[in-house]
N, C-alpha and C positions, 0 to 999 in steps of 0.2 A: 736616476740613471736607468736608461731601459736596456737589455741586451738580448741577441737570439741567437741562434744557431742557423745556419740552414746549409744546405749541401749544394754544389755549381751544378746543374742539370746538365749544358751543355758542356760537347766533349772536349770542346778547345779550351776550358774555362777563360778566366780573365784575361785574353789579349786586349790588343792596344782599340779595338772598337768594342767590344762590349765592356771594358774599364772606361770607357768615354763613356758610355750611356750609362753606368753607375756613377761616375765623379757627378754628372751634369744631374743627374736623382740626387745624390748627395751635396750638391750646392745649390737645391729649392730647399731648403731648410736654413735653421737658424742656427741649428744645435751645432756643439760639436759633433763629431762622428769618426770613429775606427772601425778601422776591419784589421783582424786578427787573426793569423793561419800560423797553429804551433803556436811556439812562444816570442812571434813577432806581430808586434801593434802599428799599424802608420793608420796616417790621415785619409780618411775615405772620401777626401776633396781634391787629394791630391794626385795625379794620373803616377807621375814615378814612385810613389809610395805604393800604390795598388799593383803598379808593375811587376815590383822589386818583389812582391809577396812571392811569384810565381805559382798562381793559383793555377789550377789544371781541372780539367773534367773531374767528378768525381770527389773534389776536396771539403772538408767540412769546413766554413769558415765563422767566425763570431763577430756578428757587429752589432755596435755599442753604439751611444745617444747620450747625449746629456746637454739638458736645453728646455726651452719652451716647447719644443715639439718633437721630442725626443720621443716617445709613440707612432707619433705616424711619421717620423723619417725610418726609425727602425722597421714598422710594419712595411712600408711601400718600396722600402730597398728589399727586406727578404722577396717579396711578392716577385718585385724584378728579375731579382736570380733565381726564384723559382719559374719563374716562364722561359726560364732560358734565355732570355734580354729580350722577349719579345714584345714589351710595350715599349 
């Protein structure tokens, strides 16, 4: 099980297109995969679970891996929220 931390760059955090272009990064993998804000865990495949977080500019969030490629889904998802969704 892999897991990081990283903070939402952007100020709008995870609305409903940039939680697209993270579900759609988190479903080229094999692994499972969460994301985590506070002490709530959902499915980082799933668009109403990412929703429901209410991530916002500025928020730290934790995602997890566990899988055959639990490394580089966790690496290339923080990379993502680190540019701000800009890949």
């Amino acid at each position: 099980m892999c897991s990081k931390d990283v903070t939402v760059q952007n100020q709008v955090g995870l609305h409903s297109r940039p939680a697209t272009f993270f579900i759609q990064k988190a479903n080229e993998f094999k692994s499972s995969i969460w994301v985590e804000k506070d002490d709530h865990r959902v499915n980082a495949k799933s668009l109403l679970g990412v929703l429901s977080l209410g991530i916002v500019g500025g928020t730290t969030i934790r995602i997890t891996a566990d899988g055959s490629d639990e490394i580089l889904a966790v690496d290339s998802l923080v990379h993502l929220v680190d540019s701000g969704f800009a890949d």
